[in-house]
C-alpha positions as a Markdown table, in Angstrom:
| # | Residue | x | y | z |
|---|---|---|---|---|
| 1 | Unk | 0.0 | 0.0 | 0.0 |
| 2 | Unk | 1.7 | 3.3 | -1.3 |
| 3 | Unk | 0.7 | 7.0 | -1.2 |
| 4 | Unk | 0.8 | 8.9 | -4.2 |
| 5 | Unk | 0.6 | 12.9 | -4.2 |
| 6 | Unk | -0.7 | 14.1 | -7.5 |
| 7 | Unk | -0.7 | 18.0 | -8.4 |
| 8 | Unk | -2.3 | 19.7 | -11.5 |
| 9 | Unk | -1.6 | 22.3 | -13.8 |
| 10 | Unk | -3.1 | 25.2 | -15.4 |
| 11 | Unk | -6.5 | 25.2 | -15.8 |
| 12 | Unk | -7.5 | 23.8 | -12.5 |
| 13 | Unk | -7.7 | 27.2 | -10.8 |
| 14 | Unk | -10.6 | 29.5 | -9.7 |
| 15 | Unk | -10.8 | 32.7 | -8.0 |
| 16 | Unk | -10.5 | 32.4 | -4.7 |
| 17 | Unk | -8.7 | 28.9 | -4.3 |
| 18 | Unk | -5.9 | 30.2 | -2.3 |
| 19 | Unk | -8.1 | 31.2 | -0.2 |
| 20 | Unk | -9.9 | 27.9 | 0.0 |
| 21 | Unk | -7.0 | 26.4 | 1.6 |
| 22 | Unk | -7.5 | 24.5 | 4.9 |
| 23 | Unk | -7.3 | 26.9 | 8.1 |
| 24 | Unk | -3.9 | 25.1 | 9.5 |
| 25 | Unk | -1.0 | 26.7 | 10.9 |
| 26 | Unk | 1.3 | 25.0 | 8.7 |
| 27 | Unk | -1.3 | 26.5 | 5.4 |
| 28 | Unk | -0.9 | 29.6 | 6.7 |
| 29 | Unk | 3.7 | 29.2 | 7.3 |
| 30 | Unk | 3.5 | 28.2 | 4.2 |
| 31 | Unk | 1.5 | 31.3 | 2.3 |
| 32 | Unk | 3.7 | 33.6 | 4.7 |
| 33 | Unk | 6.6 | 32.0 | 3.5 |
| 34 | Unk | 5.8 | 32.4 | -0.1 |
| 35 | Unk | 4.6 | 36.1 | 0.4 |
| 36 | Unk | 8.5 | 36.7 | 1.8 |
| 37 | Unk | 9.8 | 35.2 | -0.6 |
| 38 | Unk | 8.2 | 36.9 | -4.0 |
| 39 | Unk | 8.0 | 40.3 | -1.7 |
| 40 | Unk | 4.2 | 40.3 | -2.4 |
| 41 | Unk | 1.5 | 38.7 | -0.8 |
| 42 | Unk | 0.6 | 35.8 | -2.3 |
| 43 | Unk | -3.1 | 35.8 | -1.3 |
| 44 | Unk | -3.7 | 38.8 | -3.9 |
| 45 | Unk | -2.8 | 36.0 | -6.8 |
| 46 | Unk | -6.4 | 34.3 | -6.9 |
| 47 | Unk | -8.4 | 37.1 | -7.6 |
| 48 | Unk | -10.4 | 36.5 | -11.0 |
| 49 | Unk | -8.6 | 39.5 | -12.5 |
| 50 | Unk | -4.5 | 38.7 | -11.1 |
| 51 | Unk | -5.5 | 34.8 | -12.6 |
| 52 | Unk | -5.6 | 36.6 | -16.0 |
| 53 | Unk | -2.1 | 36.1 | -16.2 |
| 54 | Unk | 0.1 | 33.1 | -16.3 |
| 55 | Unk | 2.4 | 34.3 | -13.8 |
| 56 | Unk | -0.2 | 34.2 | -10.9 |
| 57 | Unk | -1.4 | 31.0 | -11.9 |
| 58 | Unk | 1.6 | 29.3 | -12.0 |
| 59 | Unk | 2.6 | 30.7 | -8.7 |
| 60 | Unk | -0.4 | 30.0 | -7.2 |
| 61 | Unk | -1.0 | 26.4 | -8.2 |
| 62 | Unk | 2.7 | 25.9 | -6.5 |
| 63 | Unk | 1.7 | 27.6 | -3.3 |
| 64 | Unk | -1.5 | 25.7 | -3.1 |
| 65 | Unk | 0.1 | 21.7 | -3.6 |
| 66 | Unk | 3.0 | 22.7 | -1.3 |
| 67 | Unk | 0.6 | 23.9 | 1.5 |
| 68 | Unk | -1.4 | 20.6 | 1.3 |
| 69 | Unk | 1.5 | 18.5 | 0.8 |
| 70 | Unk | 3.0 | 19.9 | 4.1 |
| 71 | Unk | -0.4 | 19.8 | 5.8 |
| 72 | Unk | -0.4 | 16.0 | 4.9 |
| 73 | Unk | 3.1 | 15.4 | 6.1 |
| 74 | Unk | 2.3 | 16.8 | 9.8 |
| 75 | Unk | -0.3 | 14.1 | 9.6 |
| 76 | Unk | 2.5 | 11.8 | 9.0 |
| 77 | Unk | 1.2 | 11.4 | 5.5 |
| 78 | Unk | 4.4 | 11.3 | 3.3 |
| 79 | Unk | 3.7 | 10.2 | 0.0 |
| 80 | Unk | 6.5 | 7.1 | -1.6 |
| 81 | Unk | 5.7 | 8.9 | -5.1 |
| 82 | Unk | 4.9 | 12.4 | -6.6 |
| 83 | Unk | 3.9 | 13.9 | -9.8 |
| 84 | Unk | 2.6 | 17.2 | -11.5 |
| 85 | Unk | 1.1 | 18.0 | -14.6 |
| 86 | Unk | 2.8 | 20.9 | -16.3 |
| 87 | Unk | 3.8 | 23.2 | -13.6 |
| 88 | Unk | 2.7 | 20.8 | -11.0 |
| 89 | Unk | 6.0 | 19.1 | -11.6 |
| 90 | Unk | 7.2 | 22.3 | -9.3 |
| 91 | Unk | 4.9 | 21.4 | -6.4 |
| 92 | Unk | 5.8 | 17.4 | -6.8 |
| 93 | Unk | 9.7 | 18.3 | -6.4 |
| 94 | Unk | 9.8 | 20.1 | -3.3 |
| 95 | Unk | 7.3 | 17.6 | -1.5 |
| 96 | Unk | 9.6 | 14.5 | -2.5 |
| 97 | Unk | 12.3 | 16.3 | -1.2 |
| 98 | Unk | 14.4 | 17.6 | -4.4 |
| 99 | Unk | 14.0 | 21.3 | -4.7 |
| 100 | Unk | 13.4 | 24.1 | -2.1 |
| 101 | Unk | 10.0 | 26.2 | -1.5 |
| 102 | Unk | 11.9 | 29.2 | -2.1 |
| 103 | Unk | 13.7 | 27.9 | -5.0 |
| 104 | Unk | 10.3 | 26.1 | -6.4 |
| 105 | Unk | 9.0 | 29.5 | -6.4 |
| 106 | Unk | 11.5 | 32.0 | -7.9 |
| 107 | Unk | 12.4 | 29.3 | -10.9 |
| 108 | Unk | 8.0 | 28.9 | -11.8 |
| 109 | Unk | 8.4 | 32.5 | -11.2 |
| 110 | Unk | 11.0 | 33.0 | -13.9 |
| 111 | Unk | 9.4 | 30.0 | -15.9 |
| 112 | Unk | 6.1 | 32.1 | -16.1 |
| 113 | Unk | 7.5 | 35.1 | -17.1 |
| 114 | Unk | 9.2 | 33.7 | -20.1 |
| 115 | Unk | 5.9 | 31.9 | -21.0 |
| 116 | Unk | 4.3 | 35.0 | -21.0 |
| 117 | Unk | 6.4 | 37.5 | -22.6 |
| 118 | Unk | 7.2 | 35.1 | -25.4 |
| 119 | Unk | 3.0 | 34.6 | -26.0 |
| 120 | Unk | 1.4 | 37.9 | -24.6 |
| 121 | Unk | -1.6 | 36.7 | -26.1 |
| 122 | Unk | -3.6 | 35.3 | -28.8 |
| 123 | Unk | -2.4 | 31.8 | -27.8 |
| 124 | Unk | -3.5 | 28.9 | -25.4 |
| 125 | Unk | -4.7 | 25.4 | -25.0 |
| 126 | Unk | -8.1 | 23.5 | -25.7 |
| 127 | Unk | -8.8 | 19.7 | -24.4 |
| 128 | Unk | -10.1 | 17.6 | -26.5 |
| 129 | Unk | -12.5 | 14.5 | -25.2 |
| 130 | Unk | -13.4 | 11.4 | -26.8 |
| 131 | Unk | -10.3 | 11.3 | -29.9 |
| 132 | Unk | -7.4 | 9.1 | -29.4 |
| 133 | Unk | -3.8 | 10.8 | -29.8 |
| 134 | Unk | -3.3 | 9.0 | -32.8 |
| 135 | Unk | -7.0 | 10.4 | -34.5 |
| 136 | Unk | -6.3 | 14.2 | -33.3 |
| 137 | Unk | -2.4 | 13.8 | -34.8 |
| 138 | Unk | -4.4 | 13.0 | -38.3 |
| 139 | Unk | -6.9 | 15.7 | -37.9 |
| 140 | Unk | -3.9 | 18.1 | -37.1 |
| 141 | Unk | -2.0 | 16.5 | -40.6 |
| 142 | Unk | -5.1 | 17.6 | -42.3 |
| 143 | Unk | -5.7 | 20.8 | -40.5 |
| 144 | Unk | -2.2 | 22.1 | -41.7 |
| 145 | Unk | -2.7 | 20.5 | -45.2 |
| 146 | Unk | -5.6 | 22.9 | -45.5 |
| 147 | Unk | -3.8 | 25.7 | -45.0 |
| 148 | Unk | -4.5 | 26.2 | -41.5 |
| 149 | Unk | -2.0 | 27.5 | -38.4 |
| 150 | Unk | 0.1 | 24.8 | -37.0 |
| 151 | Unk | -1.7 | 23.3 | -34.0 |
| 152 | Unk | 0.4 | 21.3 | -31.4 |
| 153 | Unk | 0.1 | 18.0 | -29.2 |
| 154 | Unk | 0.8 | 19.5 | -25.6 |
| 155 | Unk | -0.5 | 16.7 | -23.0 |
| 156 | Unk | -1.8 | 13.6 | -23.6 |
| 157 | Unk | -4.1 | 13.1 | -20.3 |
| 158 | Unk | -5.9 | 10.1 | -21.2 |
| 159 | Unk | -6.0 | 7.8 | -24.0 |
| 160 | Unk | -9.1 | 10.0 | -25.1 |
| 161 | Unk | -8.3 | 13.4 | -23.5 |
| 162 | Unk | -5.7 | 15.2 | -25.6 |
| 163 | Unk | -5.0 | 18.9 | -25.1 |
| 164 | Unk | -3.9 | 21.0 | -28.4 |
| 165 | Unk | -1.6 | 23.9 | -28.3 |
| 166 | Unk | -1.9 | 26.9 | -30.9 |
| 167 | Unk | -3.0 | 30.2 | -31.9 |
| 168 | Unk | -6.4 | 31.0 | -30.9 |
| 169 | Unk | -8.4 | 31.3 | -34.3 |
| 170 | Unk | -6.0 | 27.9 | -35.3 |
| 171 | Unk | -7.8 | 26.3 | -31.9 |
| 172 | Unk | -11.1 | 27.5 | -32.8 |
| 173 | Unk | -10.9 | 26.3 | -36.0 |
| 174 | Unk | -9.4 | 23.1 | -34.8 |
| 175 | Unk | -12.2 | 22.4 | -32.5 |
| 176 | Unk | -15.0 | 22.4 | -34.9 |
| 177 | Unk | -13.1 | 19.7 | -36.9 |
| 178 | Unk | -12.4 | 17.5 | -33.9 |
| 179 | Unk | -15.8 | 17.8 | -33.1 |
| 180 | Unk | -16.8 | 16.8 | -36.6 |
| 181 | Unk | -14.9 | 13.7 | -36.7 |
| 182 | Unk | -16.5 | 12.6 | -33.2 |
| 183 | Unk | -14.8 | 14.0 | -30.3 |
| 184 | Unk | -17.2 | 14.2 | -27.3 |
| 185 | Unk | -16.5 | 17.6 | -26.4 |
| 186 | Unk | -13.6 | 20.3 | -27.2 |
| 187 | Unk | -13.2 | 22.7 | -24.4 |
| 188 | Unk | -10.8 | 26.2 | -24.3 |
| 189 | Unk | -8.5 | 25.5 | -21.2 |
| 190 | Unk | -8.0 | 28.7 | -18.6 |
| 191 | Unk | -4.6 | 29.1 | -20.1 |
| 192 | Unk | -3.3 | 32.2 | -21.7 |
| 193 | Unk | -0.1 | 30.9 | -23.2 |
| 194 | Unk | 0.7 | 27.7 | -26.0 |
| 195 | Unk | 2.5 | 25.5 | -23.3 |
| 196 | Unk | 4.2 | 22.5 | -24.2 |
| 197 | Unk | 5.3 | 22.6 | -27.7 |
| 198 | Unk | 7.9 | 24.0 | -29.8 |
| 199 | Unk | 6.9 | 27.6 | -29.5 |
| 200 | Unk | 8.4 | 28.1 | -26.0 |
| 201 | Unk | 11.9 | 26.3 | -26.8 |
| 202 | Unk | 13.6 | 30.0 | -27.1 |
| 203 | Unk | 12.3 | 30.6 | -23.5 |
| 204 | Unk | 13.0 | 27.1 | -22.4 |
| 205 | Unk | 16.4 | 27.9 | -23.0 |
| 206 | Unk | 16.6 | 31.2 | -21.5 |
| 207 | Unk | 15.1 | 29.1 | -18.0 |
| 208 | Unk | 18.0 | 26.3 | -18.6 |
| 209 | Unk | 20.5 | 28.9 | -18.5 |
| 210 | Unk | 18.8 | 30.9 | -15.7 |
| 211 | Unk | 18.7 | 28.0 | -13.3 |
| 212 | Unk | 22.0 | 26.2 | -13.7 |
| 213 | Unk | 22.9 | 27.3 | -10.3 |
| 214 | Unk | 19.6 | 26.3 | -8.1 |
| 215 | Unk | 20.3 | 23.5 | -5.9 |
| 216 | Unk | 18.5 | 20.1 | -6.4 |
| 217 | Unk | 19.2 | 17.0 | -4.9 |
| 218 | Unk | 18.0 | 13.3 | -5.3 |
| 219 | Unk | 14.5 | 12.7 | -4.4 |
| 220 | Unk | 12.9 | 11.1 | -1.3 |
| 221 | Unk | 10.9 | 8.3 | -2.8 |
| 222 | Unk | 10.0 | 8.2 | -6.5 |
| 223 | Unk | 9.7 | 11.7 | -8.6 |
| 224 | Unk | 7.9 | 10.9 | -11.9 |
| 225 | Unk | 8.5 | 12.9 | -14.8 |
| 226 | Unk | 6.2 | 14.8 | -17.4 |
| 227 | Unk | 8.5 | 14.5 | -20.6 |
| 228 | Unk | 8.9 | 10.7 | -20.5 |
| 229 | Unk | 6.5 | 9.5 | -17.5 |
| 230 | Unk | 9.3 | 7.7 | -16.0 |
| 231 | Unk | 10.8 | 7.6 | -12.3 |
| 232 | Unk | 13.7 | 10.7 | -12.0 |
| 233 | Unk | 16.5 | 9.6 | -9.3 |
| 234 | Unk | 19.1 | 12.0 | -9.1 |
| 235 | Unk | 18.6 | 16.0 | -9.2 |
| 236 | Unk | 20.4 | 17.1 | -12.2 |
| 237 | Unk | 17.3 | 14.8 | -14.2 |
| 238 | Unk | 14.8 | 16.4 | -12.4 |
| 239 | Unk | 16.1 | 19.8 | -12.8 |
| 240 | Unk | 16.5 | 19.5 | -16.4 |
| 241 | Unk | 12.5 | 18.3 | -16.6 |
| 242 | Unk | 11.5 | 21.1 | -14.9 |
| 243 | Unk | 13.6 | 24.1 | -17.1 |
| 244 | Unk | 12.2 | 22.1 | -20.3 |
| 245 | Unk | 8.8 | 20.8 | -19.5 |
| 246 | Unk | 6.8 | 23.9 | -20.7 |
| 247 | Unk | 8.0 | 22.6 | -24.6 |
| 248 | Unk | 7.2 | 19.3 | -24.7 |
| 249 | Unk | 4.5 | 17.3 | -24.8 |
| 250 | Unk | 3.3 | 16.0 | -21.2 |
| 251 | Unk | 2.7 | 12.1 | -21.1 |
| 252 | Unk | 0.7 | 12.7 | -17.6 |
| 253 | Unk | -1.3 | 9.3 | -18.6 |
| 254 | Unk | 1.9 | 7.5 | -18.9 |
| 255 | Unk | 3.5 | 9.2 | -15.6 |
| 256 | Unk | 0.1 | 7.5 | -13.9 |
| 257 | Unk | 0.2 | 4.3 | -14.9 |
| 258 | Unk | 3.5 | 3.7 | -14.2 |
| 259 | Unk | 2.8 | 5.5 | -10.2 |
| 260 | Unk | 0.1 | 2.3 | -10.3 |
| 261 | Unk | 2.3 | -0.2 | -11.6 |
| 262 | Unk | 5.6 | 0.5 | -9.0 |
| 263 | Unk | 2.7 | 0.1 | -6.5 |
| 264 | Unk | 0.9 | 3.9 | -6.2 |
| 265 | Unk | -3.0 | 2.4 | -4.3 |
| 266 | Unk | -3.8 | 5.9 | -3.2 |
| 267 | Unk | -3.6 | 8.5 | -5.1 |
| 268 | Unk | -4.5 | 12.2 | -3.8 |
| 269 | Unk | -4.6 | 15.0 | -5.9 |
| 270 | Unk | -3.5 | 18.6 | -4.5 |
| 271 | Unk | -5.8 | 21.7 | -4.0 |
| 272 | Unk | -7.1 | 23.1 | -6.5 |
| 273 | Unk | -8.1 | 20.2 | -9.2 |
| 274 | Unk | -9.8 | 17.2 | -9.3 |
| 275 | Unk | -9.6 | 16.5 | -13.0 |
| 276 | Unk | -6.2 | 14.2 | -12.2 |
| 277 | Unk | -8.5 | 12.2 | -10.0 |
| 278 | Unk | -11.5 | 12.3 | -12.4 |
| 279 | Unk | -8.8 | 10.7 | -15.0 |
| 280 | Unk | -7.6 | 8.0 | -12.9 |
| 281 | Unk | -10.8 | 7.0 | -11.5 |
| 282 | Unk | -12.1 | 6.2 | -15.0 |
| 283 | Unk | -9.1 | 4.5 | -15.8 |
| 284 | Unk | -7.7 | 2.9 | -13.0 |
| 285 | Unk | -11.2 | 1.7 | -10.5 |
| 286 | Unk | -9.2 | -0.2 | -8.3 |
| 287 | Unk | -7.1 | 2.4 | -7.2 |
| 288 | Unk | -8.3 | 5.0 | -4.6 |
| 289 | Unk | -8.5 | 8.6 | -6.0 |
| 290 | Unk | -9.0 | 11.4 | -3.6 |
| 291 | Unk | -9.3 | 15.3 | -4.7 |
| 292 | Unk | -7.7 | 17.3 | -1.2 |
| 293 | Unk | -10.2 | 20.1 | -2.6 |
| 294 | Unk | -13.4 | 18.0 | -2.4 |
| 295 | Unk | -12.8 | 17.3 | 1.1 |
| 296 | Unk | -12.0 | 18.5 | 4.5 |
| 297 | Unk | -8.2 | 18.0 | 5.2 |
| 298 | Unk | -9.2 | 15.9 | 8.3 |
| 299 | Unk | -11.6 | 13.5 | 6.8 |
| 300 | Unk | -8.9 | 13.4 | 3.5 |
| 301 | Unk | -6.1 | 11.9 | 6.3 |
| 302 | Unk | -8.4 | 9.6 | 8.0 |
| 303 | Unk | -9.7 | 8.5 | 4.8 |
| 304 | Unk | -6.3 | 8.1 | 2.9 |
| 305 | Unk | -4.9 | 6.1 | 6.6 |
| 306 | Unk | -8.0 | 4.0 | 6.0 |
| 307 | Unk | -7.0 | 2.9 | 2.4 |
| 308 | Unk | -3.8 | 2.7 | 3.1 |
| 309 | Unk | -4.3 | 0.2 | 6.3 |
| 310 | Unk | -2.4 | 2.2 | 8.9 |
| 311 | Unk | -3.5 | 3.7 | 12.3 |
């Protein structure tokens, strides 16, 4: 019986979610903590207007899964593997162990900045539902044979949940013809920038050379990766999938199965998604899939102690 802490990426926010947050004094050493270190206070980052941009987002989503990781760790809830989509990989590095809050927080900082300034606008993401990778890599062949902007592969979530990167008229566009060849829905993500494809390699470079010098170290437990959905044992790998994760495709279904197969039965996803748990209940039923933000943190611990078989 192993604990897995699972944190997602962009799209999972809402106004307010920082606020959200359990009332726990090590919730509230944590947002202090964070507010010090960025010199502003964090809690100003979840308003609906300050999530317009990518850099509060990104921030925020770190904040939130370090919080609740910690919170779960004074419960003596340390989890044997961790994981993030997209920027969640941030969040899943400093709980198992391999990168510091602070650190976490200046480099997604940095990260988000570069995202931004290198797509002000007019670009994002948009999930599609019910097309296999292999069906949405034909329709994009025949988008681009007709002329149309080139539309990217950023996550592959599911076997039938694939998110697109491009511009936006190229994802609007996109959408209608995935929804003509039989995807179930095709939804515009809350993400303001294309992550995850070749459009961001001049600023993934820029974020390789800007964090040569942060410390990592080797994990505590198993780190699973985005780019490859492998385990990550020793902290030059995980640095390196961190400064290059926002230009390739994330194989998040791939990082869960293999969680599951080294022995993941309890998965809990951090504040503030629940589409990660969504995804592996359908996919994995045997397995127990919590969402930290459905729940009170108390009943989460017993509940997780429960499935887990320990007092």
């Amino acid at each position: 019986m192993s604990l897995a802490c699972l944190f997602p990426g962009q799209g999972a926010q809402s106004p307010g979610f920082l606020h959200r947050l359990p009332e726990y004094a090590v919730v509230r050493a944590t947002l202090d903590e964070a507010s010090a270190t960025l010199g502003t206070d964090v809690l100003a980052l979840d308003s609906a207007e300050a999530l317009q941009s990518t850099v509060a987002v990104q921030i925020g989503l770190v904040v939130a899964g370090v919080a609740h990781a910690r919170a779960l760790a004074q419960m003596g809830l340390t989890p044997q593997f961790s994981a993030g989509l997209s920027v969640g990989a941030y969040p899943a590095a400093v709980c198992c162990g391999a990168l510091d809050f602070a650190d976490a927080l200046r480099m997604v900082k940095k990260r988000a900045e570069l995202m931004e300034s290198a797509w002000p606008s007019g670009y994002g993401l948009t999930a599609i539902s019910g097309l296999s990778e292999t069906q949405v890599e034909t329709l994009i062949n025949a988008h681009t044979q007709d002329g149309g902007e080139r539309i990217y592969v950023a996550n592959v979530n599911a076997p039938r949940q694939i998110v697109v990167a491009g511009a936006d008229t190229a994802l609007e566009a996109f959408a209608t013809r995935a929804l003509a060849a039989g995807a179930r829905k095709a939804q515009r993500l809350a993400v303001s920038v294309p992550s995850h494809c070749e459009l961001l390699a001049d600023a993934t470079e820029q974020l390789v050379a800007w964090s040569r010098d942060i410390p990592f170290r080797s994990p505590e437990g198993v780190y699973v990766d985005n780019r490859g959905g492998r385990p990550l044992h020793d902290g030059e790998a995980i640095r390196a999938d961190l400064a290059t994760n926002m230009r390739y495709t994330v194989l998040w279904f791939d990082a869960l199965t293999v969680m599951i197969e080294s022995g993941a039965t309890v998965l809990v996803e951090a504040p503030p998604g629940q589409v990660l748990t969504d995804i592996a209940r359908e996919h994995y039923p045997e397995v127990a899939a919590l969402s930290a933000s459905t729940l009170p943190l108390d009943r989460l611990a017993a509940t997780v102690r429960r499935r887990l078989g320990v007092d």
